[in-house]
C-alpha positions as protocol buffer text, in pm:
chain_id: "A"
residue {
  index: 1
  type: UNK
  ca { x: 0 y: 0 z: 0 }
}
residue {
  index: 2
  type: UNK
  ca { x: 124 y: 323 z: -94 }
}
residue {
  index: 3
  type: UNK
  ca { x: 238 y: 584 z: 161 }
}
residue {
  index: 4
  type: UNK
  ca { x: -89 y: 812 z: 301 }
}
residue {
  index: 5
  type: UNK
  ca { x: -49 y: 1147 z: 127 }
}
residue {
  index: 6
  type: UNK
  ca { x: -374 y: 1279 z: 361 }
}
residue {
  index: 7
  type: UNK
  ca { x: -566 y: 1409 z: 45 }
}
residue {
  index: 8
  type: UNK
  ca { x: -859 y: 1175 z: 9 }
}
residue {
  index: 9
  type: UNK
  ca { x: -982 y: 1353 z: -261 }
}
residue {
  index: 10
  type: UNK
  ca { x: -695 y: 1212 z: -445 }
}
residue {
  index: 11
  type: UNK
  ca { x: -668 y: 895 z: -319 }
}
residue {
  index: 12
  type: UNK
  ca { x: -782 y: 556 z: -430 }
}
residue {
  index: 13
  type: UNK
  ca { x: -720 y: 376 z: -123 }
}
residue {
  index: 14
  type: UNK
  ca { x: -1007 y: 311 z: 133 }
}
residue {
  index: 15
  type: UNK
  ca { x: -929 y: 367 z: 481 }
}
residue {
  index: 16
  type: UNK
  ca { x: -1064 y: 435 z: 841 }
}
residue {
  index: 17
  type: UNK
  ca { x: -915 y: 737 z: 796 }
}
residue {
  index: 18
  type: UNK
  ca { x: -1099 y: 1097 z: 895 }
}
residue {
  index: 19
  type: UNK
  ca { x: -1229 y: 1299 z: 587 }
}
residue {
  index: 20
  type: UNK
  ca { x: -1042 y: 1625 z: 623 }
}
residue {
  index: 21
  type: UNK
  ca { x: -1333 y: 1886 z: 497 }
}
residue {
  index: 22
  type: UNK
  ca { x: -1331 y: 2177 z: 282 }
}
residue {
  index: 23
  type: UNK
  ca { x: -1344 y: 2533 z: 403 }
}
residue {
  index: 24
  type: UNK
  ca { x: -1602 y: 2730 z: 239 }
}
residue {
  index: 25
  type: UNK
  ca { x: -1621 y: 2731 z: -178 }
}
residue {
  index: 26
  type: UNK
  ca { x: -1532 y: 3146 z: -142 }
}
residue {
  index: 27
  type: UNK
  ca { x: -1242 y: 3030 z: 98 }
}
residue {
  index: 28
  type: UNK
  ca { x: -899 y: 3006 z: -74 }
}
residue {
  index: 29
  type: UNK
  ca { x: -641 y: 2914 z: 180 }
}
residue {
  index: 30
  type: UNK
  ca { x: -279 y: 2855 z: 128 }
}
residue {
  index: 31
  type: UNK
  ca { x: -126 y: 2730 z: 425 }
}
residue {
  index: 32
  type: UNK
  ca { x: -300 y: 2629 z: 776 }
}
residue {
  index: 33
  type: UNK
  ca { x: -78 y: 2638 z: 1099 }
}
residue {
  index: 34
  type: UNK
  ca { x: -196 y: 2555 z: 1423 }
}
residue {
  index: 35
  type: UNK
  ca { x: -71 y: 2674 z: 1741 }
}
residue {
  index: 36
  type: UNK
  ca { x: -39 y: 2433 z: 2060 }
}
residue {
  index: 37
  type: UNK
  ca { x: 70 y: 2379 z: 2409 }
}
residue {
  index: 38
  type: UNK
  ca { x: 76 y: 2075 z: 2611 }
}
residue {
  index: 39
  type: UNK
  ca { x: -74 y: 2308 z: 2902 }
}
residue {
  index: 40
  type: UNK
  ca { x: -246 y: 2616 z: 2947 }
}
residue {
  index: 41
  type: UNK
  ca { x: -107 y: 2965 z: 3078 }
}
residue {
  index: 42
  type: UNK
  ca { x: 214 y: 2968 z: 2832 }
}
residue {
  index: 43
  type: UNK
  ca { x: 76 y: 3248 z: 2666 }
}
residue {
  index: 44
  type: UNK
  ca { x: -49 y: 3041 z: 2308 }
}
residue {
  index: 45
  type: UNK
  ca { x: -306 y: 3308 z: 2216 }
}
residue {
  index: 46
  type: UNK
  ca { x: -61 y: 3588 z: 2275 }
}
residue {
  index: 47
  type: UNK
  ca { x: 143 y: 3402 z: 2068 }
}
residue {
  index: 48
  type: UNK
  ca { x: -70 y: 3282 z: 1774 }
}
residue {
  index: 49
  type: UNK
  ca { x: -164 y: 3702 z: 1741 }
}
residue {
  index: 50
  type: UNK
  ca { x: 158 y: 3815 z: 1701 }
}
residue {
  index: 51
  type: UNK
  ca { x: 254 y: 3576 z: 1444 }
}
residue {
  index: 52
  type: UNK
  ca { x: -35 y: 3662 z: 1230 }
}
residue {
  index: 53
  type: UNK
  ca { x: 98 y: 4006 z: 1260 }
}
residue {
  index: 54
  type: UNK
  ca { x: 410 y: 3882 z: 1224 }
}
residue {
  index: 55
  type: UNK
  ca { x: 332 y: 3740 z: 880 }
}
residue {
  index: 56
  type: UNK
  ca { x: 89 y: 4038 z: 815 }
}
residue {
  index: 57
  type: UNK
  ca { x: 370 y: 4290 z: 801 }
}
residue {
  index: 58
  type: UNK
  ca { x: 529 y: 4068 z: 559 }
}
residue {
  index: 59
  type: UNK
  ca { x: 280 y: 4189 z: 347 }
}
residue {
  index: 60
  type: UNK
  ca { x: 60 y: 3837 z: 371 }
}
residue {
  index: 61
  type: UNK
  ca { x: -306 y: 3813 z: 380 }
}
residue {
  index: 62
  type: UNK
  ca { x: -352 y: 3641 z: 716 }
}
residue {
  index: 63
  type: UNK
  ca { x: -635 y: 3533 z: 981 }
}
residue {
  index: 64
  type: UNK
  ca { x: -700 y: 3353 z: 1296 }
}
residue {
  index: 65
  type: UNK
  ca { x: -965 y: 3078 z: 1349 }
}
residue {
  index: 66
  type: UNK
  ca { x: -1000 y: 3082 z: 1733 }
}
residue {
  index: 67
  type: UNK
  ca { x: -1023 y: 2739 z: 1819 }
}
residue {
  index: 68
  type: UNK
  ca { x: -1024 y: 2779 z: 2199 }
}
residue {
  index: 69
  type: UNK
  ca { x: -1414 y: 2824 z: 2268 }
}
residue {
  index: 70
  type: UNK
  ca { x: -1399 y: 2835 z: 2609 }
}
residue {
  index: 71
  type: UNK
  ca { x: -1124 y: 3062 z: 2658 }
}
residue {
  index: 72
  type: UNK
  ca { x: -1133 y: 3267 z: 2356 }
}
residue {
  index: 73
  type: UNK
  ca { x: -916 y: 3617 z: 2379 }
}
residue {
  index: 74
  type: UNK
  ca { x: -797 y: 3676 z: 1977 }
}
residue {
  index: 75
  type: UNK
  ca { x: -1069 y: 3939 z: 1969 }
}
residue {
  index: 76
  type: UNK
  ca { x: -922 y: 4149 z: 2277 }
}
residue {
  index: 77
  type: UNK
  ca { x: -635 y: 4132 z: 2158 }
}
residue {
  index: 78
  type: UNK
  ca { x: -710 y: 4248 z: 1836 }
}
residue {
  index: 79
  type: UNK
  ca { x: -955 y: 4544 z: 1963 }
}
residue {
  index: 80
  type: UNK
  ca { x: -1236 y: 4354 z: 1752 }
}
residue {
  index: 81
  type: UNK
  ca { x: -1545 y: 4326 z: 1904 }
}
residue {
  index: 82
  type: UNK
  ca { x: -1933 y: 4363 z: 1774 }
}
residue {
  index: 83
  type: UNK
  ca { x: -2182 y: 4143 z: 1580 }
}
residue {
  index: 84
  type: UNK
  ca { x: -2038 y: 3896 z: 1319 }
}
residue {
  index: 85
  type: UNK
  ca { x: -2242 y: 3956 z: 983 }
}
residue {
  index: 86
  type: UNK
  ca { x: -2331 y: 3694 z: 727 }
}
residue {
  index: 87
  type: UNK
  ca { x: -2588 y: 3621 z: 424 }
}
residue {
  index: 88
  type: UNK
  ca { x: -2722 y: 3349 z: 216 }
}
residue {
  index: 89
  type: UNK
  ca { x: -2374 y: 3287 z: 157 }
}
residue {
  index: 90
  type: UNK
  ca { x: -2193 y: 3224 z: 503 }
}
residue {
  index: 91
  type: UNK
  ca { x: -2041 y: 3395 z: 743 }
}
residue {
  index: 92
  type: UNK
  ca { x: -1811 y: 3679 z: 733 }
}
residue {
  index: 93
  type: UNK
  ca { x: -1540 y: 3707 z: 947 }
}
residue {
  index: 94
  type: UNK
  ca { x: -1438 y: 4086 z: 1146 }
}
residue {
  index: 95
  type: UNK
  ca { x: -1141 y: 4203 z: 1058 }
}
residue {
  index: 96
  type: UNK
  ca { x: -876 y: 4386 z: 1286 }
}
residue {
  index: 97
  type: UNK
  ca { x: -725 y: 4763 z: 1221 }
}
residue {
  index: 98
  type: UNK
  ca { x: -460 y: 4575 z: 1002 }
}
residue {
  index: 99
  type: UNK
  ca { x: -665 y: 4347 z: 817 }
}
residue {
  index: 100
  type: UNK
  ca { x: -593 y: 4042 z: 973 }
}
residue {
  index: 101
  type: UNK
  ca { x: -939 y: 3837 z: 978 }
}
residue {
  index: 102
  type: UNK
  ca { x: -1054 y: 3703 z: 1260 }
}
residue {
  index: 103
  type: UNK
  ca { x: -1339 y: 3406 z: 1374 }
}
residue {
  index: 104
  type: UNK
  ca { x: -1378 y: 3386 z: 1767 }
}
residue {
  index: 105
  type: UNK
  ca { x: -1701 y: 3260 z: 1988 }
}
residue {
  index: 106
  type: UNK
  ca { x: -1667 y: 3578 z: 2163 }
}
residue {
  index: 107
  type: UNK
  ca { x: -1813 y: 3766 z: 1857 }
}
residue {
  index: 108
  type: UNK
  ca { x: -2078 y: 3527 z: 1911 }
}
residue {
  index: 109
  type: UNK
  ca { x: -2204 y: 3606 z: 2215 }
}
residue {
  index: 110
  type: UNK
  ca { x: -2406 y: 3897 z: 2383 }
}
residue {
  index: 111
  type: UNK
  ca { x: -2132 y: 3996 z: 2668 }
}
residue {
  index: 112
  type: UNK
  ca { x: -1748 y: 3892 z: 2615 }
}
residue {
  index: 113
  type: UNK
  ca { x: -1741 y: 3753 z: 2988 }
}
residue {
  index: 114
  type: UNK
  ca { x: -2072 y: 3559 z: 2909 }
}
residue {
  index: 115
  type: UNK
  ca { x: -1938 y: 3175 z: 2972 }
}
residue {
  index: 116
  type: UNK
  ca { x: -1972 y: 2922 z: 2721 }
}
residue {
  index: 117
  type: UNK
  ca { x: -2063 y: 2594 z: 2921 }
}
residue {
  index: 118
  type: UNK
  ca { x: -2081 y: 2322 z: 2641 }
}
residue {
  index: 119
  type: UNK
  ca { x: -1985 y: 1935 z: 2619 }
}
residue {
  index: 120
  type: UNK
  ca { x: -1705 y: 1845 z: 2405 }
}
residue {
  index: 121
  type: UNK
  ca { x: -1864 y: 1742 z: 2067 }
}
residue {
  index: 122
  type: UNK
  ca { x: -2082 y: 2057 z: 2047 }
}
residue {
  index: 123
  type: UNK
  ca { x: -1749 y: 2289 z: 2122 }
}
residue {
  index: 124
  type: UNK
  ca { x: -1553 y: 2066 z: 1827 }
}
residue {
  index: 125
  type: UNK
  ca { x: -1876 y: 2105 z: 1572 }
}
residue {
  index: 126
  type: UNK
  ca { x: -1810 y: 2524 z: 1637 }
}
residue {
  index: 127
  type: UNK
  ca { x: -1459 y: 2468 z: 1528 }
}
residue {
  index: 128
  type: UNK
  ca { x: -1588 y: 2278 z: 1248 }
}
residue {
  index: 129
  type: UNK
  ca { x: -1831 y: 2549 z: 1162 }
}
residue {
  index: 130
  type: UNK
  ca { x: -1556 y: 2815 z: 1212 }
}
residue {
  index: 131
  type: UNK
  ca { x: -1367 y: 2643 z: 858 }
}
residue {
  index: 132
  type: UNK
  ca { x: -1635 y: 2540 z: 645 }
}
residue {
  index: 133
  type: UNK
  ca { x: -1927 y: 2809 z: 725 }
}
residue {
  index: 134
  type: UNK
  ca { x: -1688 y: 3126 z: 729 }
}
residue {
  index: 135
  type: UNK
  ca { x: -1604 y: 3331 z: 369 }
}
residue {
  index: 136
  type: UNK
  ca { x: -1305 y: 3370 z: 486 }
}
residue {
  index: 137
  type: UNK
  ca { x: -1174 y: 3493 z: 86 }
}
residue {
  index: 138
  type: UNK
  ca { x: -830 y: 3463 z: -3 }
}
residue {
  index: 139
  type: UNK
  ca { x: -592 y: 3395 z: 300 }
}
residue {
  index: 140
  type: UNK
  ca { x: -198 y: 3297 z: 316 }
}
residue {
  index: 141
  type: UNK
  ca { x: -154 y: 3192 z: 645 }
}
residue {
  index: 142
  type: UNK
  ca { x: -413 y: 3076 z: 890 }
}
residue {
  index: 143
  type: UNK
  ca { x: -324 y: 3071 z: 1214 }
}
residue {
  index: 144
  type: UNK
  ca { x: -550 y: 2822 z: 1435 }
}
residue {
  index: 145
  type: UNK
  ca { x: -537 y: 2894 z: 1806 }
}
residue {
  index: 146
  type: UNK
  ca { x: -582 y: 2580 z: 1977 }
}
residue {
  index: 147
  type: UNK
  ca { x: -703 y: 2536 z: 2353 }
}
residue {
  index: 148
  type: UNK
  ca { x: -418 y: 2399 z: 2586 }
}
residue {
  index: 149
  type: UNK
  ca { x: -405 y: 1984 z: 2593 }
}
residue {
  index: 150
  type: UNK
  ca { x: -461 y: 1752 z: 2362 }
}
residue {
  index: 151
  type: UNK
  ca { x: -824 y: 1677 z: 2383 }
}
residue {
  index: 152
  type: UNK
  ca { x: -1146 y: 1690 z: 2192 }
}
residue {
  index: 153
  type: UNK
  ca { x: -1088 y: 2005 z: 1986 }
}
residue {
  index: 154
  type: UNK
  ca { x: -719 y: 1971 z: 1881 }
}
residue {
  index: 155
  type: UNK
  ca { x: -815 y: 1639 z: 1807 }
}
residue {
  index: 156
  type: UNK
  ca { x: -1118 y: 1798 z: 1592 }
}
residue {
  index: 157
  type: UNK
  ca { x: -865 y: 2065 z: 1394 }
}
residue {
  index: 158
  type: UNK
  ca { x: -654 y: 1773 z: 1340 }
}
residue {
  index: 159
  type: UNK
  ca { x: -858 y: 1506 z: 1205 }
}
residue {
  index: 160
  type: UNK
  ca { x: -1114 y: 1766 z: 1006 }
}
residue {
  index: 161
  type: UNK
  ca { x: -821 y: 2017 z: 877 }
}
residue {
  index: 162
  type: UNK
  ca { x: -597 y: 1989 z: 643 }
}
residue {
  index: 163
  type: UNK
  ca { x: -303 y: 2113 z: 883 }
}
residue {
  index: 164
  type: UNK
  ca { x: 49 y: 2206 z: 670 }
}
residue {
  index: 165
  type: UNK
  ca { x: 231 y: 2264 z: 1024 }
}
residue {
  index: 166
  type: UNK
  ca { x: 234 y: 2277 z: 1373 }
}
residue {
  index: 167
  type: UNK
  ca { x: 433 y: 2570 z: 1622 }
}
residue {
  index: 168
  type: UNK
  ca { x: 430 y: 2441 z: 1993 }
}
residue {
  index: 169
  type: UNK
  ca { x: 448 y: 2702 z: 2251 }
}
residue {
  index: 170
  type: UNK
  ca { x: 630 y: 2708 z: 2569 }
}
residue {
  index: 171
  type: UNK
  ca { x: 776 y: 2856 z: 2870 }
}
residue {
  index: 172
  type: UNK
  ca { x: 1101 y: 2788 z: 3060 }
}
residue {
  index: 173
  type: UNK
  ca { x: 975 y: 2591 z: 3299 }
}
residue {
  index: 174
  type: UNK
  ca { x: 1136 y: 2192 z: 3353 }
}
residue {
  index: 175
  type: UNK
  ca { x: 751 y: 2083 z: 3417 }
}
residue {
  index: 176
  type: UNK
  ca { x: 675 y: 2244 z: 3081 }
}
residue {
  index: 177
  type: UNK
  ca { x: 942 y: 2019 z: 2942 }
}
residue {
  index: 178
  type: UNK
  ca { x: 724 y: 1682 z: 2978 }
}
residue {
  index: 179
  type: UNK
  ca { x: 394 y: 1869 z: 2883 }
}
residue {
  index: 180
  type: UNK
  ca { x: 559 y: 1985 z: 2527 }
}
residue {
  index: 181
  type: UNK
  ca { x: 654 y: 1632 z: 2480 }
}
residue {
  index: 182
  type: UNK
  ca { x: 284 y: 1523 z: 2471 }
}
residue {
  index: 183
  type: UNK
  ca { x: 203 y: 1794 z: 2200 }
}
residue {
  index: 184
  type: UNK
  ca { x: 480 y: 1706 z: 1995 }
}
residue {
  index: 185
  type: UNK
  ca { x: 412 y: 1314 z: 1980 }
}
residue {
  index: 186
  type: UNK
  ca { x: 42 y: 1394 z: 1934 }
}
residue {
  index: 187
  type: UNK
  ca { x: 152 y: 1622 z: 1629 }
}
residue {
  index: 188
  type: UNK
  ca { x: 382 y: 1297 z: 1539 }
}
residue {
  index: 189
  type: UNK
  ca { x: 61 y: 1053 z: 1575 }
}
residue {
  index: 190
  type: UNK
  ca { x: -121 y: 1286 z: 1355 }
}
residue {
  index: 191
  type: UNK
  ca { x: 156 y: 1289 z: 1127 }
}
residue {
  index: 192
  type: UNK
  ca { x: 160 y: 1644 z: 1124 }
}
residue {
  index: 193
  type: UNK
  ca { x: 508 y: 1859 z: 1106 }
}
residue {
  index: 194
  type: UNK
  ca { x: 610 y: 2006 z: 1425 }
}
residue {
  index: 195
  type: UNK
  ca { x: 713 y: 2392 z: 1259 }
}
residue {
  index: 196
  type: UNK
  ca { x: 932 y: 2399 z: 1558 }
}
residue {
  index: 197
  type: UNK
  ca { x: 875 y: 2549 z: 1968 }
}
residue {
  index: 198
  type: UNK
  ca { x: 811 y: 2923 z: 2049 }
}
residue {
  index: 199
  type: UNK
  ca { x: 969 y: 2964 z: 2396 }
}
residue {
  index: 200
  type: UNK
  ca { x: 773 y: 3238 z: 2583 }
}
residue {
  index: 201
  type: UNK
  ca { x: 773 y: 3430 z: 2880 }
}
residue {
  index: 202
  type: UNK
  ca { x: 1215 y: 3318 z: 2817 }
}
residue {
  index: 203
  type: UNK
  ca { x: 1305 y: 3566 z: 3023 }
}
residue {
  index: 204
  type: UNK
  ca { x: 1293 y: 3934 z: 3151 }
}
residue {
  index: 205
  type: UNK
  ca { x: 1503 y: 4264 z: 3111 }
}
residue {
  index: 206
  type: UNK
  ca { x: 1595 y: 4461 z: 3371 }
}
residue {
  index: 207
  type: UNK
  ca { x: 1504 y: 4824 z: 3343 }
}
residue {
  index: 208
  type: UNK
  ca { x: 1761 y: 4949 z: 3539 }
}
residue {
  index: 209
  type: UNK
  ca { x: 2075 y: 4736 z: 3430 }
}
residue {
  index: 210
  type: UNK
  ca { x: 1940 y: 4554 z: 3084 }
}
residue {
  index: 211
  type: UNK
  ca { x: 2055 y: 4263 z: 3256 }
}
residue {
  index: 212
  type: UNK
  ca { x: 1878 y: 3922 z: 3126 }
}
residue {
  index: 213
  type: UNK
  ca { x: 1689 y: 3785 z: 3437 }
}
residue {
  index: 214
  type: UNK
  ca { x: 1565 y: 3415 z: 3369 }
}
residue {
  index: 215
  type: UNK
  ca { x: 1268 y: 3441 z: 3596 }
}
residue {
  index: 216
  type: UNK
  ca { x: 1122 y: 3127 z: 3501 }
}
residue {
  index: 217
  type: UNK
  ca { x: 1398 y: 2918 z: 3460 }
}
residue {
  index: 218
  type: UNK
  ca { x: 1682 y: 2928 z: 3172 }
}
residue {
  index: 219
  type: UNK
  ca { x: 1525 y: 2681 z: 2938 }
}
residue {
  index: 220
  type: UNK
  ca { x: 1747 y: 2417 z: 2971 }
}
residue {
  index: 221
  type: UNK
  ca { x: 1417 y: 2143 z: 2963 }
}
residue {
  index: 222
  type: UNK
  ca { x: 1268 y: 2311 z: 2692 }
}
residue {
  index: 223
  type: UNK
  ca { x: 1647 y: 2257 z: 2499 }
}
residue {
  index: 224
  type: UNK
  ca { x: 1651 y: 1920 z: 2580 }
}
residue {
  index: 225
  type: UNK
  ca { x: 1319 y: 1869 z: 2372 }
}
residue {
  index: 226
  type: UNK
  ca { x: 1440 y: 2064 z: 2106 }
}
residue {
  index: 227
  type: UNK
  ca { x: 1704 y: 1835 z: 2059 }
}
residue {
  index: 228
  type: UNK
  ca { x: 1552 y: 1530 z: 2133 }
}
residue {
  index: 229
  type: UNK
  ca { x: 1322 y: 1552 z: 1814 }
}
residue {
  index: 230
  type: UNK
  ca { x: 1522 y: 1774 z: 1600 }
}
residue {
  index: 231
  type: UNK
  ca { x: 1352 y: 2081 z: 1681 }
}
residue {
  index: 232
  type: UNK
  ca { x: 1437 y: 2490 z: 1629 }
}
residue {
  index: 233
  type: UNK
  ca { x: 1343 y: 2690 z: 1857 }
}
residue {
  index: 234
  type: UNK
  ca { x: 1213 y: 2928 z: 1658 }
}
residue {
  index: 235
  type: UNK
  ca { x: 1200 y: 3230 z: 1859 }
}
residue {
  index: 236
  type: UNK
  ca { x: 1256 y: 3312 z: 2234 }
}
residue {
  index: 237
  type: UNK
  ca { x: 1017 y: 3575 z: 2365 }
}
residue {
  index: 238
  type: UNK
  ca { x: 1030 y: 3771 z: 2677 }
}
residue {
  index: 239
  type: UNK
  ca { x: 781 y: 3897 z: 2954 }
}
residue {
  index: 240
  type: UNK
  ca { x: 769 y: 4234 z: 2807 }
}
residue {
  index: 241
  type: UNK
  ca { x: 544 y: 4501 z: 2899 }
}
residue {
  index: 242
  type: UNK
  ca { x: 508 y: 4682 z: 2600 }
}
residue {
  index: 243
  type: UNK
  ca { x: 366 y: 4351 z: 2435 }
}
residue {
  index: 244
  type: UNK
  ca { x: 113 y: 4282 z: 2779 }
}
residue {
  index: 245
  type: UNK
  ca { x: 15 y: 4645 z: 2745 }
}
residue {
  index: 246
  type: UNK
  ca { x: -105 y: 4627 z: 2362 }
}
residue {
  index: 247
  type: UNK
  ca { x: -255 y: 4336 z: 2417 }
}
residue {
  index: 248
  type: UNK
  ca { x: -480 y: 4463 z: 2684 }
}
residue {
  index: 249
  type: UNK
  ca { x: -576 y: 4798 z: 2515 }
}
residue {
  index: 250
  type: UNK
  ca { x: -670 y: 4543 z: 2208 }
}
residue {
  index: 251
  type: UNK
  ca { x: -350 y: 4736 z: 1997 }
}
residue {
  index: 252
  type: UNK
  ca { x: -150 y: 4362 z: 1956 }
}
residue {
  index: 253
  type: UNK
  ca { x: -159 y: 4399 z: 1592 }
}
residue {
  index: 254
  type: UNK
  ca { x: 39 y: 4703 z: 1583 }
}
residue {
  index: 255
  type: UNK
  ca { x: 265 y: 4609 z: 1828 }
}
residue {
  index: 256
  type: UNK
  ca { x: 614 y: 4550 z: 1691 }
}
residue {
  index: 257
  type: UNK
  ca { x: 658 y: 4172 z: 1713 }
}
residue {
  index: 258
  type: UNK
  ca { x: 1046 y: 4214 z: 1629 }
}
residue {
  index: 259
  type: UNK
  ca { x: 1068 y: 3911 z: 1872 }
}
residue {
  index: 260
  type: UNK
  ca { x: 935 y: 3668 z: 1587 }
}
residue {
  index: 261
  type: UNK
  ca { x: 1070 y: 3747 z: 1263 }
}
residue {
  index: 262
  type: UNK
  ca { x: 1312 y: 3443 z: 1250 }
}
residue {
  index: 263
  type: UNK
  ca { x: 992 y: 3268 z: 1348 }
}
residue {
  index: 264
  type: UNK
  ca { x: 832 y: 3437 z: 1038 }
}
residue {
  index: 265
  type: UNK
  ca { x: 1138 y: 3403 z: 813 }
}
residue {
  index: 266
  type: UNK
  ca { x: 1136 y: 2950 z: 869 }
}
residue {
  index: 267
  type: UNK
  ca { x: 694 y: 2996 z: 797 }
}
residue {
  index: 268
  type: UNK
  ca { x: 771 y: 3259 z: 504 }
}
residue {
  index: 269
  type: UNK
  ca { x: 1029 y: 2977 z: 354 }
}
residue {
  index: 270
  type: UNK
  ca { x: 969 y: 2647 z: 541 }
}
residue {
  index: 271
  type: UNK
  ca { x: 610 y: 2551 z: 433 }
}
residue {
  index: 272
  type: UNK
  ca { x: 494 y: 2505 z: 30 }
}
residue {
  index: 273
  type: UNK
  ca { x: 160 y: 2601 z: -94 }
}
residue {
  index: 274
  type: UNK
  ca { x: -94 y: 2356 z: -86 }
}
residue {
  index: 275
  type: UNK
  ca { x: -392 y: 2557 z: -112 }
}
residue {
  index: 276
  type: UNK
  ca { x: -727 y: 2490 z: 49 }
}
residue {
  index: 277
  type: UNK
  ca { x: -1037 y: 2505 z: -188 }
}
């Protein structure tokens, strides 16, 4: 049996395999990268904004399906907030002060802080909705923000998107260590590349000295997995306050994300074009 090439359109095999399914017919997407941690409070969303902006001042059409429906922040972030509008046709997604285009169950709902308490299947058929329901036009890089773990919905974005690559976020931390190692051998079960491991929070600058302080730890765990499956670190970002302040004033897409353009350089030349349709 020939090698999977995960394009069952193409394929004349029959499998168990999950259909992957197509985003909307006015959707043409080039590449799809999701964004996961093995844990939660790493900073993922923070993350998964300022490489959309990161690829955005590259001059690429970009957008971010928020995946994480509980814990959705990509629209406070991005200072987008109001109704979503649609038609006959779909759904349209908002798009930020920069053009990046954004889906997010807070635009869904009444009040941001209104909770969204839903079992796991009906949270995974949102995401599903989120790919195939949304015009999201003619995009370069999706970014999907995953929720922390490898449960029900990365599982979903997995199984029912055609993902081109995976960036794994992290922070110092030697329990953080053992938690990336989960995400990265789910991405390997999936048979999905691993992009390579954002280390945030790496460390903080002193004001008064510009001395380097590793508050949480000087990343020698997070090295170790790195190396252990052939890994970049693709960027090391630190606790800065000019990045916490944008985000809360909803100004993260004009922040300078200077911290991430080697991370931007390996997406701009790492990943080939395999567009959605």
């Amino acid at each position: 049996m020939s090698e999977c090439t995960h394009n069952c359109k193409t394929c004349g095999q029959k499998c168990d395999a999950p259909q992957k399914d197509d985003p909307h017919e006015l959707s043409r997407i080039k590449r799809v990268i999701a964004v996961v941690s093995g844990k939660g409070g790493v900073g993922k969303s923070s993350v998964t904004a300022m490489l959309a902006s990161a690829m955005n001042a590259k001059g690429y059409n970009c957008a971010v399906l928020d995946a994480d429906i509980t814990g959705a922040s990509i629209p406070k972030m991005y200072g987008v907030a109001g109704e979503v509008n649609g038609d006959g046709n779909g759904i349209y997604p908002p798009v930020s002060s920069t053009g990046i285009k954004i889906i997010s169950s807070n635009l869904l709902l009444e009040n941001e802080t209104d909770p969204i308490v839903w079992r796991g299947p009906v949270i995974a058929s949102m995401v599903k909705q989120f790919w195939t329901d949304v015009i999201w036009g003619d995009v370069d890089y999706m970014f999907i923000d995953c929720p922390p773990g490898t449960g029900d919905v990365p599982l979903t974005v997995f199984q029912s998107i055609k993902v081109d690559g995976i960036v794994v976020v992290a922070t110092p931390q030697e329990l953080v260590s053992m938690i990336v190692e989960k995400a990265v051998n789910m991405a390997n079960m999936m048979k999905i590349p691993v992009l390579g491991i954002v280390e945030n929070m790496s460390y903080v600058v002193c004001p008064h000295c510009d001395k380097r302080i590793n508050v949480f730890g000087d990343g020698k765990a997070v090295r170790a997995v790195s190396q252990k499956f052939g890994l970049p670190i693709i960027a090391e970002i630190p606790y800065d306050e000019k990045i916490v302040r944008a985000a809360d004033a909803g100004k993260l897409d004009a922040c300078d994300v200077g911290y991430l353009n080697s991370a931007a350089d390996i997406l701009e030349s790492g990943l080939p074009v395999s567009t959605h349709e």
